[in-house]
N, C-alpha and C positions, 0 to 999 in steps of 0.2 A: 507371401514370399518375403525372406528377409532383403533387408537392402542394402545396396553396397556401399562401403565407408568411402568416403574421399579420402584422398591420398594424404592429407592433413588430420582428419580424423584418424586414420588407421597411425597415422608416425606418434600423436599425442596417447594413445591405446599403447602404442610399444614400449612408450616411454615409465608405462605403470607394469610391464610385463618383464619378471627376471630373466633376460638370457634370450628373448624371444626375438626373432632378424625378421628381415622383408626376405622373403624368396627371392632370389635372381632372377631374370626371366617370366614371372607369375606375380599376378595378384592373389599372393598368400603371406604368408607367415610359419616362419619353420624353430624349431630346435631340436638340439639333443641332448637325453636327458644318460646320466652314465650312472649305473647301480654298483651297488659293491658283485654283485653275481646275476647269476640269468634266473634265480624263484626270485630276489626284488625285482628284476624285469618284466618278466612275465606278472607279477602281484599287480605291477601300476598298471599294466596295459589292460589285466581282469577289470581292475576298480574302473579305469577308465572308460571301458566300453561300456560296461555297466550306464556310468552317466551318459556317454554317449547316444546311449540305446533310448534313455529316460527323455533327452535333448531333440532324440530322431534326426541326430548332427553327428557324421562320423569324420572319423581322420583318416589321410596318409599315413601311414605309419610303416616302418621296418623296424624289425627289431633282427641283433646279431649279440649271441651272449650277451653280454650288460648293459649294452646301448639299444638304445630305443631312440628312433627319428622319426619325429613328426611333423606331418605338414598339416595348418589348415587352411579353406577356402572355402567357400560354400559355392558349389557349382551352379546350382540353380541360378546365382545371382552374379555371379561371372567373378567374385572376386573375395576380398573378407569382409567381413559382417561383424553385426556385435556378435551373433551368437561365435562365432570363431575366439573373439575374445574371451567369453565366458569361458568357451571348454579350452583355452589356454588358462586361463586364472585357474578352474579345476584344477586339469593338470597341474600346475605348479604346487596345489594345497595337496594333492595326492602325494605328489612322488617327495613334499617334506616332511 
C-alpha cells in the first residue's frame, strides 16, 4: 500500500505541479484541465486512463464538453500519495 504524504510533503509536490490545488474538505488534490473542444477532451481522458490502468491508480474525474475535472487521492491510503503525484505530472504531460 502506498503511503500517505504529510501535509508538508504533499504542499512541496504542489509547488512542482502546474495549476494543481488541495481539495477543500479532502485529502486530495484537484484541477481543471480546459481543451479547445470535447474529441481534445475525451483524447486526454483515453490517454489518461490508459496510464491509469498501467498505474492500477485511477481518478475522480468529470468531464462536461471541454473541461475535464479531476480529483486525486488514493483511497486505500486515506489521502495523496506519490503515486497521486505521478498521475498528476502525467496528466499535465498528456494534456500539453
Amino acid at each position: 500500500m502506498a503511503e500517505r504524504l504529510s501535509a508538508e510533503a504533499r504542499r512541496q509536490a504542489l509547488d512542482g505541479l502546474s495549476d494543481w490545488t488541495e481539495v477543500q474538505g479532502r485529502d486530495a488534490i484537484g484541477k481543471t484541465f480546459v481543451f479547445k473542444d470535447f474529441n481534445e477532451a475525451f483524447g486526454f481522458m483515453t490517454r489518461a486512463a490508459l496510464v491509469a490502468e498501467k498505474m492500477d491508480h485511477h481518478p475522480e474525474w468529470r468531464n462536461v464538453y471541454k473541461t475535464v475535472e479531476v480529483v486525486l487521492s488514493t483511497h486505500d491510503a486515506g489521502g495523496v500519495t506519490a503515486l497521486d503525484i505521478a498521475l498528476a505530472k502525467t496528466m499535465n504531460a498528456i494534456a500539453s
